[in-house]
Structures are given as C-alpha cells and as structure tokens.
C-alpha positions as CSV (number, residue, x, y, z in Angstrom):
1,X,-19.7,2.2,-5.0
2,X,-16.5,2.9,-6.5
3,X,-16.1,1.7,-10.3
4,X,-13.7,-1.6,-10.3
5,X,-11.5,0.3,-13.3
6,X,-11.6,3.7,-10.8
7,X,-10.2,1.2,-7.9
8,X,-8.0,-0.9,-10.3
9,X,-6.5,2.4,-11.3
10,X,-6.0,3.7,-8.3
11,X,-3.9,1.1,-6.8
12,X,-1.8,1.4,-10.2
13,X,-1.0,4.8,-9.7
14,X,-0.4,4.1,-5.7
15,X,1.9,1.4,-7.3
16,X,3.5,4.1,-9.8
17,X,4.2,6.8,-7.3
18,X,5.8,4.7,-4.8
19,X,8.0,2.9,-7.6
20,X,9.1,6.7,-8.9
21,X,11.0,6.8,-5.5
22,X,13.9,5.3,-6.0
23,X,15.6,6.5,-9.2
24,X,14.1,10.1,-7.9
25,X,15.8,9.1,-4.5
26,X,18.8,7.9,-6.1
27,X,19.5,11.5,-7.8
28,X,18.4,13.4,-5.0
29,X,20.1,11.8,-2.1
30,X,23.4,10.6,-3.0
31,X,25.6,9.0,0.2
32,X,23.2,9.3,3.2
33,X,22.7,6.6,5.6
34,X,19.9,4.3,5.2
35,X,17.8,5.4,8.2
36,X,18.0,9.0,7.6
37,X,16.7,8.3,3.8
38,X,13.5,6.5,5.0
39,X,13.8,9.1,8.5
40,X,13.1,11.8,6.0
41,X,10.5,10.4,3.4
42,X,8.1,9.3,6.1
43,X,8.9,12.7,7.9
44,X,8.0,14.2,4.3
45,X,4.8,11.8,4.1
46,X,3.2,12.9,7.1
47,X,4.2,16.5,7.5
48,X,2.9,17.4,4.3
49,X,-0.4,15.1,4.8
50,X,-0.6,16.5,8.5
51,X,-0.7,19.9,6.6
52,X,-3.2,19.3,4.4
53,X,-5.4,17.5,7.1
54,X,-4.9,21.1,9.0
55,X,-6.0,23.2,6.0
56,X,-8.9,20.7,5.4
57,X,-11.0,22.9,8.1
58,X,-11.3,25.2,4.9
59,X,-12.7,22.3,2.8
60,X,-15.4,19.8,2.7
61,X,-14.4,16.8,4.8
62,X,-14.0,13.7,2.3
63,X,-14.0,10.8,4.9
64,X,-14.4,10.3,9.0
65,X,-11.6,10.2,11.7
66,X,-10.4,7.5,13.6
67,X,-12.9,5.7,15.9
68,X,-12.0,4.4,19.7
69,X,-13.1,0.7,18.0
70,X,-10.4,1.5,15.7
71,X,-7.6,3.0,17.3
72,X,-6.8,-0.3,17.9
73,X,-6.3,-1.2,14.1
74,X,-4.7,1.6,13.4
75,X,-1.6,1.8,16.4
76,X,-0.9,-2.0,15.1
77,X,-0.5,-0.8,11.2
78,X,1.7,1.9,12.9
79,X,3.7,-0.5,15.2
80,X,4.0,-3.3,12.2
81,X,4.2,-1.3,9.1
82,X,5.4,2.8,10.6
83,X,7.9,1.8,13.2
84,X,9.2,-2.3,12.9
85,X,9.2,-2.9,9.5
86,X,10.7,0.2,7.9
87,X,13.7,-0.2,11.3
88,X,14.2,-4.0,10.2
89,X,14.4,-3.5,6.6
90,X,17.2,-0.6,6.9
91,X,19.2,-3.3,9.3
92,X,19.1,-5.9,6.8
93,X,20.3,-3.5,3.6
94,X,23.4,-3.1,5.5
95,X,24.5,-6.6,5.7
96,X,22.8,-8.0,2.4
97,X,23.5,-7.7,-1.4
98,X,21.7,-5.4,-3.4
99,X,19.9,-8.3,-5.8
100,X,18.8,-10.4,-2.8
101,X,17.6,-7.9,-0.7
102,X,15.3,-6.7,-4.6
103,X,14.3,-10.2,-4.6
104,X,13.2,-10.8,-1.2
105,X,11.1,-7.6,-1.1
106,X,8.7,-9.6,-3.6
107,X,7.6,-11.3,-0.2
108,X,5.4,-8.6,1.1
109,X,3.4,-8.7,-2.0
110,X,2.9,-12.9,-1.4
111,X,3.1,-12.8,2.5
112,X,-0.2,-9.9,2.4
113,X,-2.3,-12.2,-0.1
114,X,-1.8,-15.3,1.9
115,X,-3.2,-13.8,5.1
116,X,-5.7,-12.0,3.9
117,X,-6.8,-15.6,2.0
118,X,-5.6,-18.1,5.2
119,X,-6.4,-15.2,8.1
120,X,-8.9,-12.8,6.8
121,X,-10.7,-15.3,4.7
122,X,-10.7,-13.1,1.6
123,X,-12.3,-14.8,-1.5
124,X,-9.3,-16.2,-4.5
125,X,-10.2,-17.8,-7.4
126,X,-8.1,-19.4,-9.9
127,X,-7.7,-16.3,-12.0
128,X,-6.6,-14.0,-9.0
129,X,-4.0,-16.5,-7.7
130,X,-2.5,-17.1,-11.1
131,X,-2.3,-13.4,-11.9
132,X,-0.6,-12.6,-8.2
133,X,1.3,-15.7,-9.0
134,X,2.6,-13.7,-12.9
135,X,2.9,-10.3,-11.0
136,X,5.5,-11.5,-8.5
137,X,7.3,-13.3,-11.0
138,X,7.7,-10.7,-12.7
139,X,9.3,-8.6,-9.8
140,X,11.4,-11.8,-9.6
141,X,12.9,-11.3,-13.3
142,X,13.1,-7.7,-12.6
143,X,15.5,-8.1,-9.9
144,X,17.4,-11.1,-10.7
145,X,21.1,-10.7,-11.0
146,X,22.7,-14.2,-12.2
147,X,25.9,-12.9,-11.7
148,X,25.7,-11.9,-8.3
149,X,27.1,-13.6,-5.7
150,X,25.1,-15.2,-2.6
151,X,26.5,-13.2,0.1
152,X,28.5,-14.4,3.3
153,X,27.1,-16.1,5.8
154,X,26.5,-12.6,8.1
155,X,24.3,-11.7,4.5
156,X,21.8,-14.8,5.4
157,X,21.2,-12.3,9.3
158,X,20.3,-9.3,6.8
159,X,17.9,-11.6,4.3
160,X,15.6,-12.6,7.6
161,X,15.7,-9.2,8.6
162,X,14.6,-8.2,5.3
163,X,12.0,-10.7,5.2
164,X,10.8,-10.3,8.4
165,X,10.3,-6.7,7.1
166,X,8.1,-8.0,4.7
167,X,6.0,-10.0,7.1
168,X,5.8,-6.5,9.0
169,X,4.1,-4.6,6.2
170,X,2.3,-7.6,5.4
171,X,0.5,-7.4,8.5
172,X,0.1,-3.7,8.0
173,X,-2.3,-3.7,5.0
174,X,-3.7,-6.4,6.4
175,X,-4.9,-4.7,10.0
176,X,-5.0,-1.1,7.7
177,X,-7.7,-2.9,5.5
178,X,-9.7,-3.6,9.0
179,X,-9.9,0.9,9.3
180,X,-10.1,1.5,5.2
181,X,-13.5,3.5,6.1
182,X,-11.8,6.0,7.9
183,X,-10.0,9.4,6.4
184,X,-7.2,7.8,4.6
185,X,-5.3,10.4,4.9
186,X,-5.5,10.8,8.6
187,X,-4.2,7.2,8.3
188,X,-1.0,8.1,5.9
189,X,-0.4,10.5,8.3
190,X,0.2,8.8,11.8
191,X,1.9,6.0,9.9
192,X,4.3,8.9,8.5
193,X,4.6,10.8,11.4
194,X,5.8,7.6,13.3
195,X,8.1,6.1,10.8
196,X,9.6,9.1,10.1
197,X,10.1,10.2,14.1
198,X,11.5,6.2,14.5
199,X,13.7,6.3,11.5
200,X,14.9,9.6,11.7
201,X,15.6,9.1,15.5
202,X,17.5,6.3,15.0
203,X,19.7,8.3,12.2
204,X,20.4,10.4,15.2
205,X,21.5,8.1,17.6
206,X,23.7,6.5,15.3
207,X,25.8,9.4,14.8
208,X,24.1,10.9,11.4
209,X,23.9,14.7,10.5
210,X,20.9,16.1,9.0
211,X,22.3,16.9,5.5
212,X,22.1,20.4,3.8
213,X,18.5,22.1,3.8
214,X,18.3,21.6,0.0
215,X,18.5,17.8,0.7
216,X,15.8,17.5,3.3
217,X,13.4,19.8,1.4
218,X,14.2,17.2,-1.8
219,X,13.6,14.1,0.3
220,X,10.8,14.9,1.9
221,X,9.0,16.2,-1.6
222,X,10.0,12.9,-2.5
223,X,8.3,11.2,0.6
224,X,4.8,13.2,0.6
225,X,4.1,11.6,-3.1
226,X,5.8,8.5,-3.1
227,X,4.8,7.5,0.6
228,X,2.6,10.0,1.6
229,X,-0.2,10.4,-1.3
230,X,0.9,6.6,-2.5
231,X,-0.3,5.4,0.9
232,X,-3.4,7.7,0.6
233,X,-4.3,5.6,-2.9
234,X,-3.5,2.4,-1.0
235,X,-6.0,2.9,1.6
236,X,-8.4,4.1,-1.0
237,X,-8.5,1.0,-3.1
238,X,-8.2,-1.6,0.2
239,X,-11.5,0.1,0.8
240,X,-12.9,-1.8,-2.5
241,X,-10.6,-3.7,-3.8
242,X,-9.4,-5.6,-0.8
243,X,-6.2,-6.5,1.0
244,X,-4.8,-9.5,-1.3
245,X,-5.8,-7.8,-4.8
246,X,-4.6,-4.4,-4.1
247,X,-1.3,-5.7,-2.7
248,X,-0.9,-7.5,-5.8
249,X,-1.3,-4.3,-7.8
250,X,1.0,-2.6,-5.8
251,X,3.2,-5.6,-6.3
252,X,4.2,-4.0,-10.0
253,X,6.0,-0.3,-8.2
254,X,9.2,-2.3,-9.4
255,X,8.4,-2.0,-12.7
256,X,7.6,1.6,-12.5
257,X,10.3,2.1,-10.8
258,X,12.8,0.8,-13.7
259,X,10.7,2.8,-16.3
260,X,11.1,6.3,-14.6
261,X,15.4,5.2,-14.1
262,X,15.5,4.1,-17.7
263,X,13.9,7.9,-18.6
264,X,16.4,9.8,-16.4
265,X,19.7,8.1,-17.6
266,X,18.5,6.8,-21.5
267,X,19.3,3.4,-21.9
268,X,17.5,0.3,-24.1
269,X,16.1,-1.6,-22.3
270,X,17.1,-4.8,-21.4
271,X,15.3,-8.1,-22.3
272,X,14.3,-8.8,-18.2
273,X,12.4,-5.6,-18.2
274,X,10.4,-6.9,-21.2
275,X,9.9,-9.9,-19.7
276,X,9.0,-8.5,-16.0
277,X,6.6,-6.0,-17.4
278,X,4.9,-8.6,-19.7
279,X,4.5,-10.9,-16.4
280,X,3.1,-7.8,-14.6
281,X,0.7,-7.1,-17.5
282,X,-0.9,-10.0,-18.0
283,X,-1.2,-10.5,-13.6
284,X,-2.8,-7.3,-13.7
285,X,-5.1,-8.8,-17.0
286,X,-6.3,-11.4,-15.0
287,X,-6.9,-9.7,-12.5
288,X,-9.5,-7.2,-14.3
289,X,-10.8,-10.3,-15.8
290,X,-12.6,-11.6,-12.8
291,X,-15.6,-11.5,-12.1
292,X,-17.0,-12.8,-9.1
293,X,-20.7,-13.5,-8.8
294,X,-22.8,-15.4,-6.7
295,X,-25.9,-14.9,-3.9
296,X,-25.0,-13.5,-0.8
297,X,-26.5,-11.9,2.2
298,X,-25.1,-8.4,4.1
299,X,-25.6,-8.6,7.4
300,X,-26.4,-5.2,8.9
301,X,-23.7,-3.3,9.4
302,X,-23.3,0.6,10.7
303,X,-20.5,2.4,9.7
304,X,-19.1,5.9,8.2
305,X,-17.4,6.3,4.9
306,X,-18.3,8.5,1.7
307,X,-20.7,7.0,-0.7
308,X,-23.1,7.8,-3.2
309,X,-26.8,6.2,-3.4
310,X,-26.1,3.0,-4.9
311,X,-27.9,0.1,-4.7
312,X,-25.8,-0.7,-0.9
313,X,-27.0,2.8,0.1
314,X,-30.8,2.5,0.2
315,X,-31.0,4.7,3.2
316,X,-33.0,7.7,4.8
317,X,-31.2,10.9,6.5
318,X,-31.9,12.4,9.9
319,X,-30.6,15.5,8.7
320,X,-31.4,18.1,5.8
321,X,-30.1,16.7,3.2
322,X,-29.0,18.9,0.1
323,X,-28.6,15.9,-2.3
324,X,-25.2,16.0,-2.4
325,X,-22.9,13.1,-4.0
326,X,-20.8,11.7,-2.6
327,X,-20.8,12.6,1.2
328,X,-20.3,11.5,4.3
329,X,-22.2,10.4,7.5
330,X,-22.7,7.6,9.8
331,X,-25.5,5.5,7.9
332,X,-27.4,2.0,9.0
333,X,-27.1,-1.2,5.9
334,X,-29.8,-3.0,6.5
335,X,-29.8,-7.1,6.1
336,X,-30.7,-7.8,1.7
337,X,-30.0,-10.3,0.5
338,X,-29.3,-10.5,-3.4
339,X,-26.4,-11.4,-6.4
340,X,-24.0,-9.0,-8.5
341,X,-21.1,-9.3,-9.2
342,X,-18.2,-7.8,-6.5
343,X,-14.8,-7.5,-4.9
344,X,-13.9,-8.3,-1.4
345,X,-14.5,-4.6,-0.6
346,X,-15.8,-2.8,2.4
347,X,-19.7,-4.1,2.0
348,X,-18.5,-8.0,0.9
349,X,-16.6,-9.2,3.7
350,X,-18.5,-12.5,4.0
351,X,-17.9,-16.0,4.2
352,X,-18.0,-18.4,1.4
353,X,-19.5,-21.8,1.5
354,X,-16.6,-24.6,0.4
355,X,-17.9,-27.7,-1.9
C-alpha cells in the first residue's frame, strides 16, 4: 500500500497547487466575471485531463474506469461538487465581502470531516480532531480582516450561498471517496468537463464575452494544474488517506496560496501569516503523529485499483503474469483477520466497537 508520508505528501501538494490559483489567477485574469473565471479553469481542468486520458492509449493504464455500481457515485460528486457548488459559490461572491466570504470557505474543510465521522463513520481520535481543529483555525487567522465591515443585510443571502457551497463540496469528497479506486483522472475529468460547461454556460447567458485568446489559454493552464492535476492528487490520497484527513490537508491551500502572492509582489510578511501557518503546521504534526492500531477483520471484498503485493494483496493471477509492480486488475481480498497499524483507506473501512 501506499507509504502514509507518500499519501500525506500528496494531499500537500494537491493542497499547494490549488492554493497557487489565486495570486496566479489574480495576474492573469484581471476584470472578468466570476463565472467565466471558474467557466474557464474547470474547462482547463478537464480538457487538458480529457487529453491526456486520450493519449493514455499509448501508455500503460495506471487505474480502472468507472464501473455501472459507480456511475452512481460519481454523477452525485459531479452534480454536488462540478455543477451546484462551483454555481452557488460564484452567486454568493457577488453579494458578500471579500473577508467573510475567505472565512466561510474554512467550512468545507469542517462540514467534509464531520460527515465522513457522523455519516461515513470514519475513525477520529483525539489527535486527528485537534489537529483539523488547529488547521482551520489557522485558515481562520489567515483570512481575518478586523477592520472589515459585516456586510448589509443582502451580504447575509451571499454568506448562505457561500456556505451552502461548502456543504456542496463537502458532499463531493465525501461520495468521490466512495469511487477513489477508479482512474482518478477519469474522475477530475467529468467533474471538469461539467463545471466548466455549467460555469462557462452561465457566463454566456449572462451576457459575458469570451476574453482575448491569450486569456483563455492562461486560465485554463491555470485550471489543468490547480484544478485539474490538484483534483487528480485529491483522489489519489482519499484512496488511503480518507475523506476527513485528506480534507484537512487540503484545508492548508490558503496558506500556499498567500506564500506564492507574497513571492510575486515582495512584501514581509505579516504577523497573521506566521500565526496561520504555525496553526497549519502543527494540524498537519498531529496528524502524521497518529497512529492507529488495533485488531480488525477485512471482510472480503472484490475490487480493481493498482497495488503492489503487500501484505492486503496475497493473491493468485488468472493471467500470465510478468511480475510487474504496481499494476492493475480486478483481484479477490479474502476475509484475515490481523493488527497493524492503518488509515481509513480503501482496505479499512470498518466499524469500530464504542466502550
């Protein structure tokens, strides 16, 4: 199975690539209306993935398409996280201030651990709670603005919308966690393709122009790596890591975000960033720190996903087998029952006596 450091990491640089997005977006863009920005990174995000996938008939497959048991899965991520939440999110900027809508965007981080713990029954601990607990306050600090004003009473319909975005996504990586052994990138793609079309379609109607063919080109670079191959990483380390822990990790893009700014236009940085990213540290800390260890018992299960022989993957082939690692083929886990320590991942999905 995938090293906890390799999975850790990955969901840092998912986290890093989608925080690069808005200084980069922010030089790029200039002026544009709100839909057409996100119209255009999706668009980029699943255009260039949708490009890859096509080439990939050139290359060793990495992973396995969708299945009809989960095309259910996956059109509710796409509905929840491609087409609602992105369409809710650009309603509510209009109508609320930027500090409150920074601050209420820390939600998706808290509203995806809670129903992964409440709904999905994923193990927490002490340590993991506290440290999602520091990583949002940290995005807290990072976005407070104690001199800005509340907002009219029309900003409170834009701060629901925004947090009813949140909830959207929420229950994105929550029902994207339930396909995380299929092709990620096939995954990053449809939710691309669809957010983008929804987005962009909406720009449209509104009365928006495409901008200049230098713009689109910039935007949608922008999209493929900080939606499109961020999202790739983000399915990638749901697979072992699990929904609630690599939403927290993806909780500290913020940070990133304000370290990549603060490189383009030089400036000290202030004492919240020190603060923020110090929170964020020591989250991620405690997070790294757990261990989790106790007997438990796999039920069999029979699924596709790439793996190496492991100690999950004690299994025969009914097919000449090169001895190839990783690779990828339908393969039968059957029942063990035994201790180690683990993560919610793909292959420790079970329940947990209480008391």
């Amino acid at each position: 199975m995938q090293s906890r450091f390799t999975a850790i990491l990955i969901a840092l640089t998912a986290a890093a690539l989608f925080g690069a997005t808005t200084p980069i977006a922010k030089a790029l863009l200039g002026p544009m209306p709100p839909f057409m920005v996100a119209g255009l990174f999706y668009l980029g995000s699943g255009v260039g993935l949708g490009a890859i996938l096509l080439g990939r008939r050139y290359w060793r497959s990495v992973g396995k398409g969708i299945g009809t048991r989960e095309l259910a899965w996956l059109l509710g991520a796409i509905a929840f996280g491609g087409v609602a939440g992105p369409a809710l999110l650009m309603l509510g900027l209009t109508s609320t201030p930027a500090a409150t809508s920074s601050l209420l965007l820390n939600l998706e981080g808290v509203l995806t651990a809670a129903i992964a713990w409440i709904v999905f029954r994923e193990n927490v601990d002490v340590s993991v709670f506290l440290g999602m607990a520091a990583i949002v306050a940290g995005g807290v600090v990072l976005a407070w603005e104690p001199g800005a004003q509340p907002g009219a009473t029309h900003a409170t319909t834009g701060a629901v919308l925004i947090a009813l975005a949140c909830l959207c996504w929420a229950i994105d990586n929550n029902l994207t966690r339930k396909i995380s052994t299929a092709d990620a990138m096939i995954i990053a793609c449809a939710k691309g393709l669809a957010a983008g079309a929804t987005n962009l379609g909406i720009a449209l109607a509104m009365g928006a122009h495409l901008p200049a063919p230098h713009i689109v080109i910039g935007a949608m670079t922008t999209g493929f790596g900080g939606y499109g191959v961020s999202l790739v990483l983000f399915v990638i380390a749901l697979r072992h890591l699990g929904t609630a822990r690599t939403g927290a990790y993806f909780s500290v893009a913020p940070v990133f975000g304000v370290a990549l700014s603060l490189a383009m236009w030089p400036q000290a940085p202030d004492a919240p960033f020190w603060i923020a990213a110090a929170l964020m540290a020591l989250g991620v800390w405690l997070h790294v720190r757990e261990r989790h260890e106790h007997e438990h018992t796999h039920e069999r299960l029979d699924h596709t996903h790439r793996h190496v022989h492991d100690e999950h993957h004690r299994h025969t082939h009914d097919f000449p087998y090169s001895g190839d690692e990783p690779h990828t083929h339908p393969h039968v886990h059957l029942p063990i029952t035994h201790s180690h320590a683990h993560f919610p991942d793909i292959h420790h999905r079970h329940s947990h006596k209480r008391g």
